[in-house]
N, CA, C and O atoms as a Tinker XYZ file with bonds, in Angstrom:
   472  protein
     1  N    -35.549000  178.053000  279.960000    73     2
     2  CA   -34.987000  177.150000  280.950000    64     1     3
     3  C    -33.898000  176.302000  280.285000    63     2     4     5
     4  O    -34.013000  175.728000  279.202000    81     3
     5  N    -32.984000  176.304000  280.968000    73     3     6
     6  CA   -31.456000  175.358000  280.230000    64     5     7
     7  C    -31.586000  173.837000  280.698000    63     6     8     9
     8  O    -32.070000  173.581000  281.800000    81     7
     9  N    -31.210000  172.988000  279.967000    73     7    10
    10  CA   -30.891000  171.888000  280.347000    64     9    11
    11  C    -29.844000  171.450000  281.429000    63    10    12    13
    12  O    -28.771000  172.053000  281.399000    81    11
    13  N    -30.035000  170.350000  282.508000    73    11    14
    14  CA   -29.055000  170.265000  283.359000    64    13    15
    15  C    -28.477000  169.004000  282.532000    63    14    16    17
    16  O    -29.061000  168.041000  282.037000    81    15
    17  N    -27.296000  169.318000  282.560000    73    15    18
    18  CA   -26.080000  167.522000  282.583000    64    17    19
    19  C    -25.109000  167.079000  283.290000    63    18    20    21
    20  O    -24.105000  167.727000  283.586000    81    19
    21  N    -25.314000  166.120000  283.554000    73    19    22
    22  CA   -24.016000  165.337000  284.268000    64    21    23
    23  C    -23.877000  164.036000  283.824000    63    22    24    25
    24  O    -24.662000  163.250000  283.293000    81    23
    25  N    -22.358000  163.949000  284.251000    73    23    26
    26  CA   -21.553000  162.593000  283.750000    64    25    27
    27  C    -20.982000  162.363000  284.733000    63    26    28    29
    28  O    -20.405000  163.179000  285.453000    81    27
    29  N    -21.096000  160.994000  284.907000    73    27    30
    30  CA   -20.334000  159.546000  285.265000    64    29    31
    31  C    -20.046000  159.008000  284.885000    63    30    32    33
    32  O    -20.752000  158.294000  284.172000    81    31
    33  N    -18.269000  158.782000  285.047000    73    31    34
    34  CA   -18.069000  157.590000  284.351000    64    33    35
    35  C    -16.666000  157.319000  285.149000    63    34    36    37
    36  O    -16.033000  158.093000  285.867000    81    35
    37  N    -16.340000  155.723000  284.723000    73    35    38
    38  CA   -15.471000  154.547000  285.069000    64    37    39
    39  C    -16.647000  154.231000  286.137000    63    38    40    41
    40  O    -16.403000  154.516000  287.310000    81    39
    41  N    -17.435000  153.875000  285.938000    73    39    42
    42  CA   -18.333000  153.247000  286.702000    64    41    43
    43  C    -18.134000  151.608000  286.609000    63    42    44    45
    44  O    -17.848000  151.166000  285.497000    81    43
    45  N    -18.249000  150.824000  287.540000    73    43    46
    46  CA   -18.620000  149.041000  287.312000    64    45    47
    47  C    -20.062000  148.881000  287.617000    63    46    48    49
    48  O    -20.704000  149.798000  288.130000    81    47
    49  N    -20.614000  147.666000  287.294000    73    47    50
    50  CA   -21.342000  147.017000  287.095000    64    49    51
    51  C    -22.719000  147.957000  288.531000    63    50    52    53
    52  O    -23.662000  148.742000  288.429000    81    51
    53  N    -22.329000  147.555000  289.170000    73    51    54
    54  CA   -23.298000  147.465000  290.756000    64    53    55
    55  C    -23.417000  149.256000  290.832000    63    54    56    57
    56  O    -24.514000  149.747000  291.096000    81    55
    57  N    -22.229000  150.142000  290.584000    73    55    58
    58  CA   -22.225000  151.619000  290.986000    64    57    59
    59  C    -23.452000  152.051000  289.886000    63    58    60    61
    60  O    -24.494000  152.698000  290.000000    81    59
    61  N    -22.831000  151.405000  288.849000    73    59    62
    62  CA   -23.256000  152.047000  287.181000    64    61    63
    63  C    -25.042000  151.878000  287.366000    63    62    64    65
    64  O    -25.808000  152.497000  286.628000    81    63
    65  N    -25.598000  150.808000  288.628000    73    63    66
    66  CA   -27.245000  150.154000  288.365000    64    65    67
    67  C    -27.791000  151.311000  289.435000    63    66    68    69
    68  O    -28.935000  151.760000  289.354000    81    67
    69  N    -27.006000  151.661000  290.268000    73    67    70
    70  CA   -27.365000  152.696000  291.637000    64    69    71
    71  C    -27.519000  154.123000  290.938000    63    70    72    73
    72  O    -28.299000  154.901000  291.488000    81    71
    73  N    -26.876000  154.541000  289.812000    73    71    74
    74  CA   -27.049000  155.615000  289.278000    64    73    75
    75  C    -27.863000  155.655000  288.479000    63    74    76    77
    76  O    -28.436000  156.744000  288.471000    81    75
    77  N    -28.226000  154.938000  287.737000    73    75    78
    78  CA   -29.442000  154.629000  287.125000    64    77    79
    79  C    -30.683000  154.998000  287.236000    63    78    80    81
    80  O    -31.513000  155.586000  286.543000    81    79
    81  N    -30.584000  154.212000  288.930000    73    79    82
    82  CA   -32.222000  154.521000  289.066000    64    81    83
    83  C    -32.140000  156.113000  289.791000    63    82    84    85
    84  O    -33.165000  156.791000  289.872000    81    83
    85  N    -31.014000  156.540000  290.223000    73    83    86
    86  CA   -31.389000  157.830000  290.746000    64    85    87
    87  C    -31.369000  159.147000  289.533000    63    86    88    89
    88  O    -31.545000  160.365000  289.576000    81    87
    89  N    -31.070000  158.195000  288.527000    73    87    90
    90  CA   -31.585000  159.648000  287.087000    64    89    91
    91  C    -32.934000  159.419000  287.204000    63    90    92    93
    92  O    -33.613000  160.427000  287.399000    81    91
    93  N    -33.544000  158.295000  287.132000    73    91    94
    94  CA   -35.151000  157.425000  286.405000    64    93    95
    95  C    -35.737000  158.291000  287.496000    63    94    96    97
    96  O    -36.572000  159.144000  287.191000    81    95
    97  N    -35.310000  158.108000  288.883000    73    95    98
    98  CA   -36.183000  158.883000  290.241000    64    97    99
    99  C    -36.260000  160.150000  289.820000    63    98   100   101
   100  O    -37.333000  160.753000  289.788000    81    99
   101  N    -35.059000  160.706000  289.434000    73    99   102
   102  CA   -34.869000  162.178000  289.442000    64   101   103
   103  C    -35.481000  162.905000  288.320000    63   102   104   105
   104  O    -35.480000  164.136000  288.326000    81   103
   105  N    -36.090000  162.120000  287.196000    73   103   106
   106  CA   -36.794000  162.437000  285.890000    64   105   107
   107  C    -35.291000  163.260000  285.389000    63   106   108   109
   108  O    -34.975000  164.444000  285.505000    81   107
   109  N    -34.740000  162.397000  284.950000    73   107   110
   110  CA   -33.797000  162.346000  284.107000    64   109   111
   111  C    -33.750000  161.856000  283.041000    63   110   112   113
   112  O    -34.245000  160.731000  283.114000    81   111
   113  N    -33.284000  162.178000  281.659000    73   111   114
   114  CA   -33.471000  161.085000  280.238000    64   113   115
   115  C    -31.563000  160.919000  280.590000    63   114   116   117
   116  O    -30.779000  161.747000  281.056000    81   115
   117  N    -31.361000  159.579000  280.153000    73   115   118
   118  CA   -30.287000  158.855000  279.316000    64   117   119
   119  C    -30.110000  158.901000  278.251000    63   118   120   121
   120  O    -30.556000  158.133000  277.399000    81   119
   121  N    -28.965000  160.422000  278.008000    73   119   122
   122  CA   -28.397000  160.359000  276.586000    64   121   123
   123  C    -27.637000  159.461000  276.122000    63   122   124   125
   124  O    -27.863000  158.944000  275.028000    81   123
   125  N    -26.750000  159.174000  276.777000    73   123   126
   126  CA   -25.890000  157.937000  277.094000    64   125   127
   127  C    -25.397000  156.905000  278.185000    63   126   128   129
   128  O    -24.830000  157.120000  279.257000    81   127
   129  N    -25.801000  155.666000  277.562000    73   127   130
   130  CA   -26.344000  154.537000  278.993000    64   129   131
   131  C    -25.133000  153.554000  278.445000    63   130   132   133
   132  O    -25.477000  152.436000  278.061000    81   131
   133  N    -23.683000  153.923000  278.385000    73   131   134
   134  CA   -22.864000  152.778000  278.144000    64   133   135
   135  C    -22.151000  152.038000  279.445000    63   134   136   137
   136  O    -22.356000  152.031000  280.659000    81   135
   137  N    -21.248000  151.448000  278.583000    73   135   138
   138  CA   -20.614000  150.253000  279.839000    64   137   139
   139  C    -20.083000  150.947000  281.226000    63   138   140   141
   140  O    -20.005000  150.443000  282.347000    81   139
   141  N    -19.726000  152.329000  280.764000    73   139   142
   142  CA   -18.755000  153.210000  281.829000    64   141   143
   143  C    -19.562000  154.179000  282.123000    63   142   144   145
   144  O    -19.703000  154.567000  283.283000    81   143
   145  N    -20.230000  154.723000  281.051000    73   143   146
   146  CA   -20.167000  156.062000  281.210000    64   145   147
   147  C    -22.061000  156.343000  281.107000    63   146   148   149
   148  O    -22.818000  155.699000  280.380000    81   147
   149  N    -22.440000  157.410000  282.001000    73   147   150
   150  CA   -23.700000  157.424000  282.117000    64   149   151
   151  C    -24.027000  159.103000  281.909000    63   150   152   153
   152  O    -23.761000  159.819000  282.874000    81   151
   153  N    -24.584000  159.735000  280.699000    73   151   154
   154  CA   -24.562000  161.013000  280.426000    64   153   155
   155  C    -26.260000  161.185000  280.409000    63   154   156   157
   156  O    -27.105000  160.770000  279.616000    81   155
   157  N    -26.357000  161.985000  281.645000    73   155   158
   158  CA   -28.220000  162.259000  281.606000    64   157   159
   159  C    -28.192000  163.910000  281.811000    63   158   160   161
   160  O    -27.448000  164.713000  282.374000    81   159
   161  N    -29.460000  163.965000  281.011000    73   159   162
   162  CA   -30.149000  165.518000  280.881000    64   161   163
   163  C    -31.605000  165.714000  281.465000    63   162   164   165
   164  O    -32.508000  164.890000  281.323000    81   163
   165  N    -31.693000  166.685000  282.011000    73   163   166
   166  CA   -32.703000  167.127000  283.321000    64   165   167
   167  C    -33.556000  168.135000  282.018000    63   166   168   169
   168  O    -33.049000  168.192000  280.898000    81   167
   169  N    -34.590000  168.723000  282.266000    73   167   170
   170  CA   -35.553000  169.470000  281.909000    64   169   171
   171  C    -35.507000  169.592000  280.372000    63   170   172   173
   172  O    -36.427000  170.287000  279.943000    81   171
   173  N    -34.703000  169.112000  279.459000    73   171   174
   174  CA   -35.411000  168.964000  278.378000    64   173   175
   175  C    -35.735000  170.041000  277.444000    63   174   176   177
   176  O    -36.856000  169.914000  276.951000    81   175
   177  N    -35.072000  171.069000  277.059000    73   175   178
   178  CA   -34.923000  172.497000  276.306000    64   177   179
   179  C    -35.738000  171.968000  275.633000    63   178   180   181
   180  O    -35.694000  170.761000  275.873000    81   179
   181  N    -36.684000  172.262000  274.704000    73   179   182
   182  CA   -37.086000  172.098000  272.909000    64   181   183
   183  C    -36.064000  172.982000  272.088000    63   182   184   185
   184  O    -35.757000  172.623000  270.951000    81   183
   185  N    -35.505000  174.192000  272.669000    73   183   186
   186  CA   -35.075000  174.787000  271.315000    64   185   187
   187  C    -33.448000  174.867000  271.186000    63   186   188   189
   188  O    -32.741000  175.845000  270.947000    81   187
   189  N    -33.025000  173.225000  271.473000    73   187   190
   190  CA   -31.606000  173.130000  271.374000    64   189   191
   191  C    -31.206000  172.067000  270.068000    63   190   192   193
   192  O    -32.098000  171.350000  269.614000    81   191
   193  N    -30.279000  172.030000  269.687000    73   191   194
   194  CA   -30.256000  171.633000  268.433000    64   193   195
   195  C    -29.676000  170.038000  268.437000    63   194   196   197
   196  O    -28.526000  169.718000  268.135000    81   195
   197  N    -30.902000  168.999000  268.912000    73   195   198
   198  CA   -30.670000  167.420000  269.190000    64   197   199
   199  C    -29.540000  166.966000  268.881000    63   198   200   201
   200  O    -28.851000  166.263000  269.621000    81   199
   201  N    -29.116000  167.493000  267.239000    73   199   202
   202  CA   -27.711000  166.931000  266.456000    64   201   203
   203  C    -26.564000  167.716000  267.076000    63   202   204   205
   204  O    -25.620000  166.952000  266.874000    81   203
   205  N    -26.348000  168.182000  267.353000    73   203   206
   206  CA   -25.447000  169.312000  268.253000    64   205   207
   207  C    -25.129000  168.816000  269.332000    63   206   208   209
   208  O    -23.920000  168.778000  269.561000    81   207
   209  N    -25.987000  168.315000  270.280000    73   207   210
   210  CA   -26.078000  167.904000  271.270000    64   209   211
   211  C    -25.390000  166.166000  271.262000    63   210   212   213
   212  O    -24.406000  165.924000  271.962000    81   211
   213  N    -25.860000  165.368000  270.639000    73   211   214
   214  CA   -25.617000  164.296000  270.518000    64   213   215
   215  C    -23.571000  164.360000  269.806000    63   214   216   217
   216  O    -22.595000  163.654000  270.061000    81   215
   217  N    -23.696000  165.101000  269.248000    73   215   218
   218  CA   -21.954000  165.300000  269.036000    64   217   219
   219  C    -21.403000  165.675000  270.144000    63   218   220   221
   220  O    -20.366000  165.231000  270.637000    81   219
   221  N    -22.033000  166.429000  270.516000    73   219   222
   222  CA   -21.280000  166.673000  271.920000    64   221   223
   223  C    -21.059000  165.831000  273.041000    63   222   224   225
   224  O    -20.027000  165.567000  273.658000    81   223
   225  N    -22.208000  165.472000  273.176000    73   223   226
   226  CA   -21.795000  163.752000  273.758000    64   225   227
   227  C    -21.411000  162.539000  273.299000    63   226   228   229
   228  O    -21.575000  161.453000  273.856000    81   227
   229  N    -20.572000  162.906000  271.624000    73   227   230
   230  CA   -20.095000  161.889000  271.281000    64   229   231
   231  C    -18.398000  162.281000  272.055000    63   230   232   233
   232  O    -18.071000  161.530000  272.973000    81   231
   233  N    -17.650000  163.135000  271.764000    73   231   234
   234  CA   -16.861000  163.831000  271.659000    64   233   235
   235  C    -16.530000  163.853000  273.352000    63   234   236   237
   236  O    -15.404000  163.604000  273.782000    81   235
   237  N    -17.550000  164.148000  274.128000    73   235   238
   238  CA   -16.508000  163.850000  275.652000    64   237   239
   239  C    -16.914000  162.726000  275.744000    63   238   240   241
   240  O    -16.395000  162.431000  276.820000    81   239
   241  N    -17.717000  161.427000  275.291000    73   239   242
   242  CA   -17.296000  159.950000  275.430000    64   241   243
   243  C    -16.463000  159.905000  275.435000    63   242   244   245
   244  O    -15.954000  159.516000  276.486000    81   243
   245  N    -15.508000  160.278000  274.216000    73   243   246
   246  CA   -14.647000  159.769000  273.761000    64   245   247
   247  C    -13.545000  160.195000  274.629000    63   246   248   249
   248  O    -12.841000  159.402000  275.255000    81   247
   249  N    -13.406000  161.565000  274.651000    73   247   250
   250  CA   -12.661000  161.976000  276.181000    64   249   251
   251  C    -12.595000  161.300000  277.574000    63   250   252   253
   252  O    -11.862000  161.210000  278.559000    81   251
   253  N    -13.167000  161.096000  277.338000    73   251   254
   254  CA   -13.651000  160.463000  278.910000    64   253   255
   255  C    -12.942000  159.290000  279.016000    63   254   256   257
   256  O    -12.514000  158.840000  280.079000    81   255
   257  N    -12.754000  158.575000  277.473000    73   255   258
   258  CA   -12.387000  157.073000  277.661000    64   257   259
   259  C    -10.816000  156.936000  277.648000    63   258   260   261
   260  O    -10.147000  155.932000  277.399000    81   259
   261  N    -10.388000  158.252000  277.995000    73   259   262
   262  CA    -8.829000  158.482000  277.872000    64   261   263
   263  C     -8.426000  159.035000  279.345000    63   262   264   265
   264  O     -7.275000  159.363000  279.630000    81   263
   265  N     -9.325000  159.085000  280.082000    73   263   266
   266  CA    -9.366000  159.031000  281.258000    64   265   267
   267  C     -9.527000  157.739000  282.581000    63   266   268   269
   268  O     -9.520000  158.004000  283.783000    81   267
   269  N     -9.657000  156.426000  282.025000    73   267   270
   270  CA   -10.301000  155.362000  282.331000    64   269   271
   271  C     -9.759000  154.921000  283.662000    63   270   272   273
   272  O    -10.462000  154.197000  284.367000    81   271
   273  N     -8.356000  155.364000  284.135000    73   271   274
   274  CA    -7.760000  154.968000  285.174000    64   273   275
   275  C     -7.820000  155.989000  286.344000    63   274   276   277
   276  O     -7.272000  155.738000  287.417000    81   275
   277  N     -8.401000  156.981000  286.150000    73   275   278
   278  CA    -8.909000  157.988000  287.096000    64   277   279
   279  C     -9.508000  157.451000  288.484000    63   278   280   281
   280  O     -9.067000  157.951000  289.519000    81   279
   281  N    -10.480000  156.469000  288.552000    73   279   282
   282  CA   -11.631000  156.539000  289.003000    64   281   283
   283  C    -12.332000  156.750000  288.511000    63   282   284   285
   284  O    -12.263000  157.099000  287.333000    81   283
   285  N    -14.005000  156.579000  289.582000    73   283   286
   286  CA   -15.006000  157.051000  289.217000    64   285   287
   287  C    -14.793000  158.872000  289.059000    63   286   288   289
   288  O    -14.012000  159.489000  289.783000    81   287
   289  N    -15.655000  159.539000  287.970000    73   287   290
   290  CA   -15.690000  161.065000  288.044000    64   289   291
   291  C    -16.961000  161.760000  287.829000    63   290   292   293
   292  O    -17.417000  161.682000  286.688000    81   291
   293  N    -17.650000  162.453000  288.741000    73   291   294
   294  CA   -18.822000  162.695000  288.445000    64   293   295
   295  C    -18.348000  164.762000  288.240000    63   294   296   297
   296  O    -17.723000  165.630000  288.848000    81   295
   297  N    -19.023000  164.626000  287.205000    73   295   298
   298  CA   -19.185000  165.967000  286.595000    64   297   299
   299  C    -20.026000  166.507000  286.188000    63   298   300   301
   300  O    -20.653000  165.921000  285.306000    81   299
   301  N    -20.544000  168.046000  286.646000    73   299   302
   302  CA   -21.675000  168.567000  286.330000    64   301   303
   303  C    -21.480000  169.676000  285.056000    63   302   304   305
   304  O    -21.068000  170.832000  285.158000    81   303
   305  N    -21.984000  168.831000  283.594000    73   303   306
   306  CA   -21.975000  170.002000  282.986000    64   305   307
   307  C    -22.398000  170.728000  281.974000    63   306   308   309
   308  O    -22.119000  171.008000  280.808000    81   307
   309  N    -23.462000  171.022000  283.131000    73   307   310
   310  CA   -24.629000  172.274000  282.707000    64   309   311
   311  C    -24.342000  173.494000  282.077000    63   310   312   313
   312  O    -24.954000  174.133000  281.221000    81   311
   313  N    -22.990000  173.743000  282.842000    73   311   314
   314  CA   -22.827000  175.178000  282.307000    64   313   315
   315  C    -22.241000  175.046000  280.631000    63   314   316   317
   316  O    -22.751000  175.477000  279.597000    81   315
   317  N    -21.134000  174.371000  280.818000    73   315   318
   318  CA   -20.604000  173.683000  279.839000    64   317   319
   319  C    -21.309000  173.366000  278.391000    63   318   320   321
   320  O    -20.961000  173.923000  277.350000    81   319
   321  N    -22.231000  172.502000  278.474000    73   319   322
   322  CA   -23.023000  172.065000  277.539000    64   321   323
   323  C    -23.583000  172.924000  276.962000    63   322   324   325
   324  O    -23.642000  173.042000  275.738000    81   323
   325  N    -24.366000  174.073000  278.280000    73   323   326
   326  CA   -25.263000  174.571000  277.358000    64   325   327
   327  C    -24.654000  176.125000  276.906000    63   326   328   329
   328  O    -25.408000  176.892000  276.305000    81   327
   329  N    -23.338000  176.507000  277.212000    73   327   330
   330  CA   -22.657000  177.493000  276.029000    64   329   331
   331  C    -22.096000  176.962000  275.053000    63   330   332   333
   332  O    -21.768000  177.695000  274.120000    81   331
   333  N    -21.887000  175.868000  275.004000    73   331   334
   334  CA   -21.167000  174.902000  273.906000    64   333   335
   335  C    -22.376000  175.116000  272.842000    63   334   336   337
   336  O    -22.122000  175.502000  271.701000    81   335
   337  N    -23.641000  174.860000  273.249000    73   335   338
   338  CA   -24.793000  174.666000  272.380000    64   337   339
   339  C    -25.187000  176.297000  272.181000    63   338   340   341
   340  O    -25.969000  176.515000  271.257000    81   339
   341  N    -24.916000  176.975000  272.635000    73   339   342
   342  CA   -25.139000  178.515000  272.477000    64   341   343
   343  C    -24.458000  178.795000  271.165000    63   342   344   345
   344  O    -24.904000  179.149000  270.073000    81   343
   345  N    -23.154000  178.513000  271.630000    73   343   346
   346  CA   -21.895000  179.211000  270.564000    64   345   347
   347  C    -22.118000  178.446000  269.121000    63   346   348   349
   348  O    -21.737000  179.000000  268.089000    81   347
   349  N    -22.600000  177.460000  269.096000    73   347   350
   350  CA   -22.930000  176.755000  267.963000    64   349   351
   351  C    -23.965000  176.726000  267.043000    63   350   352   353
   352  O    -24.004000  176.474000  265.839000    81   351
   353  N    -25.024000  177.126000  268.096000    73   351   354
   354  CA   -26.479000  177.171000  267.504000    64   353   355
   355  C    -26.860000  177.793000  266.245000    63   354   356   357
   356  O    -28.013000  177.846000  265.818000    81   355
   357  N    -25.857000  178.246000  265.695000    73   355   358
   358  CA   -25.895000  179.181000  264.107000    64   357   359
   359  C    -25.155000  178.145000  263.486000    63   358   360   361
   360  O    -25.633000  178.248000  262.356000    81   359
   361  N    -24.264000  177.144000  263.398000    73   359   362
   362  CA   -23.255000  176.979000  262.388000    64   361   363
   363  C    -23.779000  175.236000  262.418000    63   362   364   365
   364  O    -23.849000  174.357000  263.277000    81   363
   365  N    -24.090000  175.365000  260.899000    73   363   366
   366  CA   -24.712000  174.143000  260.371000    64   365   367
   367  C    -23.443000  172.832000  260.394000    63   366   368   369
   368  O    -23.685000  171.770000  260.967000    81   367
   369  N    -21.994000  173.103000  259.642000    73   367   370
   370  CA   -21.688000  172.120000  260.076000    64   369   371
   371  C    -20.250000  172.269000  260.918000    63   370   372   373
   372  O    -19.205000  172.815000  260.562000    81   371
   373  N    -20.562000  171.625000  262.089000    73   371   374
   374  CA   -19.803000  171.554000  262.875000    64   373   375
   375  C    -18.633000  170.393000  263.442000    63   374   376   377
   376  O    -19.173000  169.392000  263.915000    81   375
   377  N    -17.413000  170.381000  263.459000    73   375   378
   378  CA   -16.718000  169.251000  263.221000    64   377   379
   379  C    -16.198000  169.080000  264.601000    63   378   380   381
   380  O    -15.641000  170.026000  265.159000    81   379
   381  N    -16.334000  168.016000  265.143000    73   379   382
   382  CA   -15.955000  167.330000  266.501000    64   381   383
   383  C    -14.578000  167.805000  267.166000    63   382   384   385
   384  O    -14.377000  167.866000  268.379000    81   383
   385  N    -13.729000  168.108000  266.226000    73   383   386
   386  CA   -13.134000  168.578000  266.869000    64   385   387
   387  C    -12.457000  170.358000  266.922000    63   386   388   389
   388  O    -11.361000  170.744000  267.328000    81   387
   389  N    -13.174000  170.849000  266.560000    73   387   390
   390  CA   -13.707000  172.254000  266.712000    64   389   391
   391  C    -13.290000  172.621000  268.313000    63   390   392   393
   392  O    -13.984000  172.042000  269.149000    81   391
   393  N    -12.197000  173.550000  268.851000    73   391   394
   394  CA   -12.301000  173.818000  269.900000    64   393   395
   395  C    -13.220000  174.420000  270.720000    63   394   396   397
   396  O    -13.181000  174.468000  271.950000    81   395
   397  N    -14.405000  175.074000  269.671000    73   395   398
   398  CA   -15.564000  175.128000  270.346000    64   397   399
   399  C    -15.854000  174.300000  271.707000    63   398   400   401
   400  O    -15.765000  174.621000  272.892000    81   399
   401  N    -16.250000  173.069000  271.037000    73   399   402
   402  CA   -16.899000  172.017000  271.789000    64   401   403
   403  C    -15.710000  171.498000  272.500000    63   402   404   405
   404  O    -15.819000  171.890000  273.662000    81   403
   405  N    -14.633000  170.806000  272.363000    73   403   406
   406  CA   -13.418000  170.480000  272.562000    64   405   407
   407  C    -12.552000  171.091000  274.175000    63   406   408   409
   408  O    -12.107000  170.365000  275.063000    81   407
   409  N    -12.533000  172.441000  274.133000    73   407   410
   410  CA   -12.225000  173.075000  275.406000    64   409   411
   411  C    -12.464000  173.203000  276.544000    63   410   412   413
   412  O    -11.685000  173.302000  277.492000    81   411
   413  N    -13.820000  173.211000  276.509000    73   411   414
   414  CA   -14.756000  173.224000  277.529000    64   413   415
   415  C    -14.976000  171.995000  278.434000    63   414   416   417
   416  O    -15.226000  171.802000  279.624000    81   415
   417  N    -14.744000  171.160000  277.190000    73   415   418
   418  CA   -15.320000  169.612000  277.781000    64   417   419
   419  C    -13.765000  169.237000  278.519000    63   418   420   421
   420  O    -13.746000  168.655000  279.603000    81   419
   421  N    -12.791000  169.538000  277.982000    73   419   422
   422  CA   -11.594000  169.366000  278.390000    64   421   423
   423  C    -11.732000  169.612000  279.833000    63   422   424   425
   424  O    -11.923000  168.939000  280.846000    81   423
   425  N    -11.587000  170.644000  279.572000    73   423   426
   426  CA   -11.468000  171.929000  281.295000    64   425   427
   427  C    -12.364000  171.401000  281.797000    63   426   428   429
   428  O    -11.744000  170.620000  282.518000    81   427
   429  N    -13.526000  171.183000  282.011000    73   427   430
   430  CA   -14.120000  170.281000  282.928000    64   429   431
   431  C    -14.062000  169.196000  283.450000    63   430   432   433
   432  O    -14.574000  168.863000  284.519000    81   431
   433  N    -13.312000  168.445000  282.591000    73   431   434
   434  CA   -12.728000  167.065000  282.325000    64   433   435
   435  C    -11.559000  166.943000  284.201000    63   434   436   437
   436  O    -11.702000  166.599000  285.374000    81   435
   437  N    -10.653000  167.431000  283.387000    73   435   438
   438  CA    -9.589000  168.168000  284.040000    64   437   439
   439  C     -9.574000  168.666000  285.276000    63   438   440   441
   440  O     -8.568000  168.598000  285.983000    81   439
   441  N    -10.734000  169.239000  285.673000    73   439   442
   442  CA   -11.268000  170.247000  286.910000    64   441   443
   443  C    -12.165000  168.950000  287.826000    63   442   444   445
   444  O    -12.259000  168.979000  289.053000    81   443
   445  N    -12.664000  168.051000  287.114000    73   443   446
   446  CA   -13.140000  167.052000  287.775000    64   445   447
   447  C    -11.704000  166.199000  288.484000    63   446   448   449
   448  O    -11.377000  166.140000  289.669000    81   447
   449  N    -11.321000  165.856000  287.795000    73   447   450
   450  CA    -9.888000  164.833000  288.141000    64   449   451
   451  C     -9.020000  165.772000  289.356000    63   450   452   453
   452  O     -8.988000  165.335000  290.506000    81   451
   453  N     -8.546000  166.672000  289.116000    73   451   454
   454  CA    -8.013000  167.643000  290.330000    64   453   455
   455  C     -8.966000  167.610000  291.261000    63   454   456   457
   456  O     -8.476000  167.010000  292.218000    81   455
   457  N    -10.219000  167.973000  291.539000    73   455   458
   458  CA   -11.070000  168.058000  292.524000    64   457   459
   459  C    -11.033000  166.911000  293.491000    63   458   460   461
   460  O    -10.831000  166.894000  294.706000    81   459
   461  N    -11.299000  165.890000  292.568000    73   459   462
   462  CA   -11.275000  164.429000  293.138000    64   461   463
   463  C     -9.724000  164.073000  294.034000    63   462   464   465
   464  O     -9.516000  163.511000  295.110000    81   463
   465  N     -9.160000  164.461000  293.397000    73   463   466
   466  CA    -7.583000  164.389000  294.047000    64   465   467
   467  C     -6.924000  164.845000  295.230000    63   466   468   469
   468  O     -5.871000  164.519000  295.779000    81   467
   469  N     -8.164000  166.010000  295.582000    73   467   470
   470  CA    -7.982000  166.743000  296.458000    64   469   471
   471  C     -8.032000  166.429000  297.852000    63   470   472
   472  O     -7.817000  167.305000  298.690000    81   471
C-alpha cells in the first residue's frame, strides 16, 4: 500500500486551523505543520525510507516558498512522492538537488498553479 500526500500552502492563519483538523479527522500525520505550508501523509508505508522522505519534503518547502504570491495551492502528491521514493530507494546518498527529486516536485508545482488559473 503507497502512501497518500498532499500540500497546502500560502495558507493564513484561520484557512491553515480548518485544514488541520480535517488531516487529524482524516487520520492523517503532519510531516510538515509550518507557517504556510501544511504537508500530510495518509496510510503510513513502513518500508519507505523516513530520511528520503523528509528531504523530500525539505526540498518542495523550499519550492513552494518561491511560489508565495500564487495563492492558496492544494496539491496531491501521491503519485509524485511515491516514485520519487521508488527511484531512490537504492542510493544511499542523495543530494537535494538531484533532478530525481527536483522534477517531479517542479511539474507538479507548476500543474497546480495552471490548474488554479484556469
Amino acid at each position: 500500500m503507497q502512501n497518500e500526500y498532499e500540500v497546502i500552502s500560502n495558507l493564513n492563519k484561520e484557512t491553515k486551523h480548518v485544514y488541520e483538523k480535517r488531516y487529524k479527522s482524516d487520520n492523517f500525520e503532519l510531516i510538515i505543520n509550518e507557517d504556510d505550508v501544511i504537508l500530510a501523509k495518509k496510510n503510513n508505508n513502513k518500508n519507505i525510507n523516513l530520511e528520503h522522505e523528509k528531504l523530500i519534503s525539505t526540498v518542495l518547502v523550499s519550492m513552494l516558498k518561491k511560489y508565495a504570491g500564487q495563492g492558496i495551492l492544494y496539491i496531491n502528491l501521491t503519485k509524485e512522492f511515491n516514485s520519487i521514493l521508488e527511484k531512490i530507494k537504492d542510493i544511499r546518498n542523495v543530494r537535494p538537488s538531484d533532478n530525481t527529486i527536483t522534477w517531479p516536485l517542479r511539474q507538479a508545482i507548476t500543474k497546480a498553479i495552471v490548474d488554479k488559473n484556469r
